[in-house]
C-alpha positions in Angstrom: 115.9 107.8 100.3 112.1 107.6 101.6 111.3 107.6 105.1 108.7 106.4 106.6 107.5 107.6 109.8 104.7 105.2 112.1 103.7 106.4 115.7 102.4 103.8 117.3 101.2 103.3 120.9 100.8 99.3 121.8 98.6 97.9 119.0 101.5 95.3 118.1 99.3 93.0 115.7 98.3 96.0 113.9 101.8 97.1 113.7 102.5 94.1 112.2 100.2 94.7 109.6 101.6 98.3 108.2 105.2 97.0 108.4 103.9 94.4 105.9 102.3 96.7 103.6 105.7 98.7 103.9 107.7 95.5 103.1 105.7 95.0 100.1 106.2 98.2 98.6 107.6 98.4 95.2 109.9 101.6 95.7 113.6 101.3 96.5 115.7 102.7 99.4 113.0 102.8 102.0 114.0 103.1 105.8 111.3 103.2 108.5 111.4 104.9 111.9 108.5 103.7 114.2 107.9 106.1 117.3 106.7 103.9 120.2 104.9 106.5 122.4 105.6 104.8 125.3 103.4 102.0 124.7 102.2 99.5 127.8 103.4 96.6 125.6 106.5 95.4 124.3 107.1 96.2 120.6 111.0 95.1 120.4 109.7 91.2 119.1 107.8 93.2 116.3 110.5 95.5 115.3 113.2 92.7 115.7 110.9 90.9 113.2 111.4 92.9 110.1 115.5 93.2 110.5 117.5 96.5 110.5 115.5 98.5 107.9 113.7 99.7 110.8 114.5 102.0 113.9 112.5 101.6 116.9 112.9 105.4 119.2 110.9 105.1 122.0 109.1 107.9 124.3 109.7 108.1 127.9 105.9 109.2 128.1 103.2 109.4 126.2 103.3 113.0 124.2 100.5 112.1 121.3 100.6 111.0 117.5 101.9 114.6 117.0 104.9 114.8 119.1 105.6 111.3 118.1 105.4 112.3 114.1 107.6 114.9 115.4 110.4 113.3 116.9 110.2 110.3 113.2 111.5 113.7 111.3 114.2 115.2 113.3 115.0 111.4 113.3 114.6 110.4 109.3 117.3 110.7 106.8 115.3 111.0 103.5 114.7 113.6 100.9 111.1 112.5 101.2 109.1 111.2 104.2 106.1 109.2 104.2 103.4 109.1 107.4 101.6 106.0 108.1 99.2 105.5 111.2 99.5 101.8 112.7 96.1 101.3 111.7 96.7 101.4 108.8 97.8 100.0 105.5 99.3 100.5 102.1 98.7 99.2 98.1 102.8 98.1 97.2 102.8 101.0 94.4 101.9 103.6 97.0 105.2 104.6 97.9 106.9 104.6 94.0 103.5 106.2 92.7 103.9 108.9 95.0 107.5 109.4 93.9 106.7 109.6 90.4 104.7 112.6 90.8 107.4 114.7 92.9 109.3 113.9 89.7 107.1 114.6 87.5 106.3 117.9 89.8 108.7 121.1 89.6 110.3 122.3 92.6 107.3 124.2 94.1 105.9 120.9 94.5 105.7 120.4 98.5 103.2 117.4 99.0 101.8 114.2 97.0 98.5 112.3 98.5 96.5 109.5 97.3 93.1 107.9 97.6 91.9 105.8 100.6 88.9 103.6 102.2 87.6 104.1 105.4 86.6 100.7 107.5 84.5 102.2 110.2 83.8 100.3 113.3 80.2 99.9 112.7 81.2 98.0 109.8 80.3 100.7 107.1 83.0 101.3 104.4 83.6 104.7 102.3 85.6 105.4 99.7 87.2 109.0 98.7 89.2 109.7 95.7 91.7 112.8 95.8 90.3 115.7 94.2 92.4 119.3 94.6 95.9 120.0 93.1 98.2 123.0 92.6 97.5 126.1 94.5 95.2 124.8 96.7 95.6 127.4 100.1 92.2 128.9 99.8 90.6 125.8 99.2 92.6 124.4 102.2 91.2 126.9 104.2 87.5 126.5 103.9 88.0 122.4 104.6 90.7 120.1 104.7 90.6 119.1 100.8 94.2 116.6 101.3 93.5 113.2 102.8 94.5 112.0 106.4 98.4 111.4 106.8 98.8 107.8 106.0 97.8 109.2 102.4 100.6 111.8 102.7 104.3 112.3 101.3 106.3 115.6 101.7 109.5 116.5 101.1 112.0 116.9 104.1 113.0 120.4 103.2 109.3 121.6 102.9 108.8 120.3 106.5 112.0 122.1 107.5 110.7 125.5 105.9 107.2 125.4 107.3 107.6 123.3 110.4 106.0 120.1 111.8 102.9 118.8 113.4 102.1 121.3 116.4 101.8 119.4 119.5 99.2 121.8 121.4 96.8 121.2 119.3 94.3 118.5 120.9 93.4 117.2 117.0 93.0 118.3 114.0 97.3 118.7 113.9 97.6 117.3 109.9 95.1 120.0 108.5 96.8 122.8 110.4 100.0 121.1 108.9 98.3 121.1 105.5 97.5 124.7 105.4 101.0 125.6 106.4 102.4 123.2 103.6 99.6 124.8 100.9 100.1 128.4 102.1 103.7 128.2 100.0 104.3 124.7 97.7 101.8 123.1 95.2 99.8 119.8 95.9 99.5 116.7 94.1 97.8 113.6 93.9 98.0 109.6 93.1 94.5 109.2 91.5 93.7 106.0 92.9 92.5 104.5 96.2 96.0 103.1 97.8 95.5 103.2 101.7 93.1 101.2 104.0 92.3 103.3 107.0 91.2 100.9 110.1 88.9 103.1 112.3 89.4 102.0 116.2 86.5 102.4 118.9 89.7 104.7 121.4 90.3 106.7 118.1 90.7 110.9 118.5 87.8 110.8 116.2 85.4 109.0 118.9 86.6 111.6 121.2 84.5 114.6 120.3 85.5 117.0 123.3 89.0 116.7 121.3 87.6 116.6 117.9 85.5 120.1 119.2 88.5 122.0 121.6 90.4 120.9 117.8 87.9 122.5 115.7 87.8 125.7 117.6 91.4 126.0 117.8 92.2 125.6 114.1 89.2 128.0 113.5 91.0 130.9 115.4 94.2 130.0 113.1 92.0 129.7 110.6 89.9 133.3 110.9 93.8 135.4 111.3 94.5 133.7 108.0 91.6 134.8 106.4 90.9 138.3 107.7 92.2 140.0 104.8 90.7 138.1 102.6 87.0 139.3 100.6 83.9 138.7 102.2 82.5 136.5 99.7 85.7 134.4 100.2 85.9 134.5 103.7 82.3 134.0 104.3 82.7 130.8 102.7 85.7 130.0 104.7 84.1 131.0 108.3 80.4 128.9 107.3 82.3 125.5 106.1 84.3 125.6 109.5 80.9 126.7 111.8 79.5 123.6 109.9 82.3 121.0 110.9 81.9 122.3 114.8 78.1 122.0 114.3 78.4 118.4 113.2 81.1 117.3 115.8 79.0 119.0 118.6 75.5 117.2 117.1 77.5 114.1 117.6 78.8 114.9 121.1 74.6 115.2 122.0 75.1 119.3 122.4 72.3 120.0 120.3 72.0 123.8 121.0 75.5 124.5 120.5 75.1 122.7 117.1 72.1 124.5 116.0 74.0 127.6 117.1 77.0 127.1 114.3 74.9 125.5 112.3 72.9 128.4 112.1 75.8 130.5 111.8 77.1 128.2 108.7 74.2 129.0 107.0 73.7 132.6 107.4 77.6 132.8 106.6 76.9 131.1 103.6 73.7 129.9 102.5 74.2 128.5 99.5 75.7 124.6 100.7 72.7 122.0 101.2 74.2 120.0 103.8 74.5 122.7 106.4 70.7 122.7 106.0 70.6 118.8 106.2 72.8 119.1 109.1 70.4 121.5 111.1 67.8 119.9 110.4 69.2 116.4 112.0 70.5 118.8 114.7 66.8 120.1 115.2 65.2 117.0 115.5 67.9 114.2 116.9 68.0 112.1 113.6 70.1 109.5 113.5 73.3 110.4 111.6 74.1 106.8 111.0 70.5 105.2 109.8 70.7 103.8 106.4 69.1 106.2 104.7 71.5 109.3 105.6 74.7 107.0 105.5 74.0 106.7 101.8 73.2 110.4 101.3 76.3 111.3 103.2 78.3 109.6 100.1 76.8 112.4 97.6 75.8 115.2 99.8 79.2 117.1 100.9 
């Protein structure tokens, strides 16, 4: 059996919408937990909907996607289990693509994504294809190289062995998950684009003192992991990460904190042409999102 696991809080039209794309999917023996974290709407007519497929657990109070995700696993019954944001949707072969490659996969196989598009608010749309498999830990811990976790499929025992999503972390909990998942099992991917991600204007990603206080704290997970690892190595590690906090503070209008990591990316490792683009945005207050640098941003990583 697959489980799927959707924390949701209110958003009942777009709830709607995933259990569709779930419906639709061409795998067998599919169950679905939704995690209602204590939403100020009534999601029973939603749920009731779709017929007995689906188990509605509901959270006294609001505890975060996290926590939510958390309490779908202790509550799922498959071999397998399947995250997907209410946002979100799914391409019907999703689900039995993914399962092809865990059989296809040996037993150190912990974790199959796929491809997605991102709708942003603004209206802008991107697209990103999978890219790293196998032993992929060092690579994990320079940037998060698996996709968002309506992309993601792991198998229950893997979860079991390395733990789930940790709830103190203000965001930024699936890449910490990742690294944990990568530091032991293999990686996989679906190479094709099978999950539309819905940005919304209340996001964590508009919330940038999140996104930052995030940043930092994977960073200090992040620097333990990697402090007996070679400088070149870990050089490479520490700059990417000082780049990511650079960016997220740029956006949050801290420009000399940006320049400060930034800077540090860069001296860390000066060999990756958008930490330089990055500064020099930082520098002089360019608009991240003018036409010109959204269409850069899709070949300059």
């Amino acid at each position: 059996m697959i489980s799927v696991v959707i924390p949701v809080y209110n958003q009942p039209e777009l709830l709607t919408e995933a259990l569709e794309g779930v419906r639709k999917q061409t795998a067998e023996n599919l169950e679905v937990v939704v995690v209602d974290d204590a939403s100020e709407v009534d999601l029973t007519q939603v749920i009731d909907g779709f017929g007995d497929w689906i188990r509605l657990i509901e959270h006294e109070h609001n505890r975060g996607a996290a926590e939510a995700r958390n309490t779908g696993i202790k509550a799922a019954s498959g071999d397998y289990i399947a995250f997907l944001d209410a946002d979100d949707t799914w391409e019907p072969t999703k689900i039995k693509k993914q399962l092809d490659a865990f059989e296809r996969g040996g037993e150190d196989l912990g974790l199959v994504y796929t491809g997605f598009v991102q709708y942003e608010t603004d209206g802008n749309e991107w697209i990103r294809y999978p890219e790293a498999s196998g032993n992929i830990y060092l690579d994990e811990l320079e940037r998060d190289r698996v996709h968002p976790t309506s992309t993601v499929m792991v198998r229950r025992d893997v979860l079991e062995d390395v733990g789930g999503f940790d709830p103190s972390l203000p965001s930024r909990q699936d890449y910490d998950l990742w690294i944990r998942i990568t530091e032991h099992y293999k990686v996989d991917y679906v190479d094709e684009i099978l999950v539309d991600k819905r940005e919304q204007p209340d996001s964590i990603s508009k919330d940038f003192d999140s996104r930052i206080e995030g940043d930092l704290e994977v960073f200090e997970k992040v620097r333990k992991r990697a402090s007996n690892l070679d400088f070149t190595t870990r050089s490479r590690i520490f700059s990417y990460h000082h780049h990511v906090i650079g960016r997220d503070y740029e956006s949050n209008g801290d420009r000399w904190q940006a320049l400060k990591h930034l800077g540090l990316a860069i001296l860390r490792y000066p060999f990756r042409p958008i930490s330089y683009v990055m500064f020099v945005i930082a520098l002089f207050g360019i608009d991240r999102n003018g036409r010109l640098l959204t269409f850069a941003k899709q070949f300059i990583r």
